[in-house]
C-alpha positions as CSV (number, residue, x, y, z in Angstrom):
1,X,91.3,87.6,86.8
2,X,90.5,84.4,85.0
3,X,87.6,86.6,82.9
4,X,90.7,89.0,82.0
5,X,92.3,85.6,80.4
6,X,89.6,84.5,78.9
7,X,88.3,87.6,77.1
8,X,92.3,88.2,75.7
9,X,92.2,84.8,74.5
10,X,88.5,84.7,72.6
11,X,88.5,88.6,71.3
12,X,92.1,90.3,71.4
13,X,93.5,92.0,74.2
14,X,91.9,95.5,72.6
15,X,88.4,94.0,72.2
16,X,89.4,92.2,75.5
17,X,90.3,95.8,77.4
18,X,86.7,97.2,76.0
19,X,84.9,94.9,77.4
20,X,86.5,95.1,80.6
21,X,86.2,98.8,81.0
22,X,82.7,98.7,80.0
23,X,82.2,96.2,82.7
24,X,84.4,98.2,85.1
25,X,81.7,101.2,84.2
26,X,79.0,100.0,84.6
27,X,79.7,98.6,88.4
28,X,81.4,101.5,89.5
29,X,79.6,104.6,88.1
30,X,76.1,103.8,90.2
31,X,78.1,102.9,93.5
32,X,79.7,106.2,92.9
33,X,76.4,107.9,92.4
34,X,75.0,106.5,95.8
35,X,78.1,106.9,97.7
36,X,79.5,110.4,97.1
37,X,77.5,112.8,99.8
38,X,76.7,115.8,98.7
39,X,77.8,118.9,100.7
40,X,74.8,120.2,103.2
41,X,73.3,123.4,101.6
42,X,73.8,126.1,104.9
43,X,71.9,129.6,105.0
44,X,74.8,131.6,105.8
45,X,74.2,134.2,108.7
46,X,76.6,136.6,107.3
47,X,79.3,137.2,104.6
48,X,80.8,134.2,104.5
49,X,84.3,134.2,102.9
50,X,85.1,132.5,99.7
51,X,85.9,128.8,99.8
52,X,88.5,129.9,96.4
53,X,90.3,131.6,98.5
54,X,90.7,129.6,101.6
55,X,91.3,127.0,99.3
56,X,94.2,128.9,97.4
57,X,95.6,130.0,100.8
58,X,95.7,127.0,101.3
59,X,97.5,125.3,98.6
60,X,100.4,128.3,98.8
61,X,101.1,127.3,102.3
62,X,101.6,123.6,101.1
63,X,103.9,124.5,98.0
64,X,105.9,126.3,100.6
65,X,106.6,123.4,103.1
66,X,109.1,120.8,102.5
67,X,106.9,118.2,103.7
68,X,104.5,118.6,100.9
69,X,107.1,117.8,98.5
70,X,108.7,114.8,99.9
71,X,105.4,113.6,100.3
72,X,104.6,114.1,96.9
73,X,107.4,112.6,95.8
74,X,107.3,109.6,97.6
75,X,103.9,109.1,96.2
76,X,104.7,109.4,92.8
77,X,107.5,106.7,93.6
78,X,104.9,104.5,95.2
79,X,102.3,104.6,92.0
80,X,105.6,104.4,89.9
81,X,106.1,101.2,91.4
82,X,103.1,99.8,91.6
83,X,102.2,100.2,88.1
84,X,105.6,99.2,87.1
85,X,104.7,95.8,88.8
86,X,100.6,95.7,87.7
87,X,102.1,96.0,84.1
88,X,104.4,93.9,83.8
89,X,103.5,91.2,86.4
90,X,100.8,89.3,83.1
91,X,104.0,89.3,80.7
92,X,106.7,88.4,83.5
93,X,104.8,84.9,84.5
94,X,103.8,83.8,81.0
95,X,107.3,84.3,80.0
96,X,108.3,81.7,83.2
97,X,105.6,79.0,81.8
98,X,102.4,80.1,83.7
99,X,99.2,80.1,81.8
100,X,97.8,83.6,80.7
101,X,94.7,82.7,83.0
102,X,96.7,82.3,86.1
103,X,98.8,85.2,85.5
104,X,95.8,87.5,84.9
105,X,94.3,86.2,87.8
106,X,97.4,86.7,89.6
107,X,97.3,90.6,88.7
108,X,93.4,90.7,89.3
109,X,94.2,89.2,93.1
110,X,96.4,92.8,93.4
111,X,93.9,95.0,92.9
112,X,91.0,92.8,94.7
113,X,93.3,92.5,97.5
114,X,94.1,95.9,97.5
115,X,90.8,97.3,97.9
116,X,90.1,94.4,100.6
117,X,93.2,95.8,102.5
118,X,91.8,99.4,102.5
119,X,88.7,98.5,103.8
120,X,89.7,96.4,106.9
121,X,92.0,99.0,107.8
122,X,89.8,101.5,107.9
123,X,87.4,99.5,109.7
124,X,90.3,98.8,112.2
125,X,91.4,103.0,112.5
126,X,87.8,103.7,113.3
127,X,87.4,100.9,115.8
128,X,90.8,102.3,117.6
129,X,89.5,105.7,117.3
130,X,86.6,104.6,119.0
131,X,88.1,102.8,121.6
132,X,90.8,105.6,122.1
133,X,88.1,108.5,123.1
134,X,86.3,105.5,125.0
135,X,89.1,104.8,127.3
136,X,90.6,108.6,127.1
137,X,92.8,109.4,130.7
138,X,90.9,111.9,133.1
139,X,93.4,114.5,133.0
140,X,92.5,114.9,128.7
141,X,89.0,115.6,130.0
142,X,87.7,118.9,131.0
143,X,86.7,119.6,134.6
144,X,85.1,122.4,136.6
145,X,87.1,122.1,139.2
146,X,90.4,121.6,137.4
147,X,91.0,125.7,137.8
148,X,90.3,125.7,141.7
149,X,92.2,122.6,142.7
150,X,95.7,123.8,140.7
151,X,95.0,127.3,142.6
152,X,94.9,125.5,145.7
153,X,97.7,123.2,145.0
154,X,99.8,126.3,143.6
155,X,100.3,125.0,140.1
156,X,99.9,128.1,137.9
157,X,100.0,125.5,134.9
158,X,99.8,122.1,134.4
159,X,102.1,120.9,131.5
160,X,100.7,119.0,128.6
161,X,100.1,115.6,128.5
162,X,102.9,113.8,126.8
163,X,101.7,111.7,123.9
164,X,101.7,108.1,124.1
165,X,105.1,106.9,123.5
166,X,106.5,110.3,124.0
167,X,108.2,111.3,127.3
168,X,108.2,115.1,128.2
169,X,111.9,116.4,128.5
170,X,112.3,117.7,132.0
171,X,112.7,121.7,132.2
172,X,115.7,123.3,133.8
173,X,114.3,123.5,136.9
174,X,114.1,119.9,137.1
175,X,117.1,119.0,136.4
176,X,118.8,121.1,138.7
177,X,116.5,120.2,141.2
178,X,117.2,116.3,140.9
179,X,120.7,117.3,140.8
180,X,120.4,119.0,143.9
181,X,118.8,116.3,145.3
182,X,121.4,113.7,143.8
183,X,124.2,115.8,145.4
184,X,122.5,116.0,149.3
C-alpha cells in the first residue's frame, strides 16, 4: 500500500513494520472481539461425553487417511507459494525501475484483493445453497405416501438419486435386460 511506502521511506522499514502492525492491531483485535460467537452454554440432560475425546478420535481418524495428508500438503505448497510471491513481489519491481510506492501498493492490492475475493465467494456459495434447497427436485423431499405408492407399484426400493453431473451405472439386471431387448 502506498502508506507501506511511505512509512519505509520516512522511518526505516523496522520503525516502518511497527507502525504497521500496530495499525494492523488495533483494526483487527475489536472486529475479532465482536465477531467470534461464543459457543451457547447447554444444560446437559445427561452425561454428556467429553468433547477431548471426540475431538482426539477424531484427529486419529484424519492422521490415518491419505486424504488428510495430501491435503495438508498441498496447503503447505499453496502458503509456500504465496508467501514466496508476497515477499519478494516489493524487491522484484523496484529492482525493474518501479517506485517503492507502487510496488508496496502492488503487494497491499494482494492481500486487499484477497480478502475481497473471500468474501464475494462466500456470499455467492450461500446464495447457491439457498437457491439449491429452494429449487430441490420432489423425489429429494420426503413424502407420506412415498412408502404406499412403491408398494403398490412393486418397487421394494427406489435407488438413490444420482448427483448432479453424475449418472448411476446401470446394475446387472439392466444390462442384461437391454441386451435382451437389443437382441429381440
Amino acid at each position: 500500500m502506498p502508506l507501506t511506502g511511505v512509512l519505509a521511506a520516512h522511518l526505516g522499514w523496522r520503525d516502518a513494520l511497527l507502525v504497521l502492525a500496530a495499525i494492523h492491531g488495533t483494526v483487527t483485535i475489536p472486529l475479532h472481539a465482536l465477531a467470534i460467537r461464543r459457543p451457547p452454554r447447554r444444560t446437559p440432560a445427561g452425561p454428556a461425553p467429553s468433547p477431548v475425546v471426540a475431538r482426539q478420535a477424531a484427529v486419529r481418524a484424519a492422521m490415518r487417511d491419505r486424504r488428510f495428508w495430501i491435503l495438508a500438503a498441498a496447503l503447505i505448497a499453496h502458503g509456500a507459494a504465496t508467501g514466496a510471491i508476497a515477499v519478494h513481489l516489493v524487491g522484484y519491481l523496484t529492482s525493474r525501475g518501479h517506485p517503492a510506492t507502487f510496488a508496496a501498493a502492488v503487494a497491499g492490492l494482494l492481500g486487499v484483493l484477497s480478502v475481497a475475493g473471500r468474501l464475494v465467494l462466500t456470499g455467492a456459495r450461500r446464495v447457491r445453497h439457498h437457491r439449491r434447497a429452494a429449487h430441490r427436485p420432489r423425489h429429494h423431499r420426503q413424502s407420506r405416501r412415498a412408502p404406499a405408492c412403491r408398494r403398490a407399484s412393486g418397487v421394494r426400493r427406489l435407488p438413490p438419486p444420482a448427483r448432479r453431473g453424475h449418472q448411476r451405472l446401470p446394475s446387472r439386471r439392466d444390462r442384461d435386460a437391454l441386451r435382451r431387448e437389443r437382441k429381440s
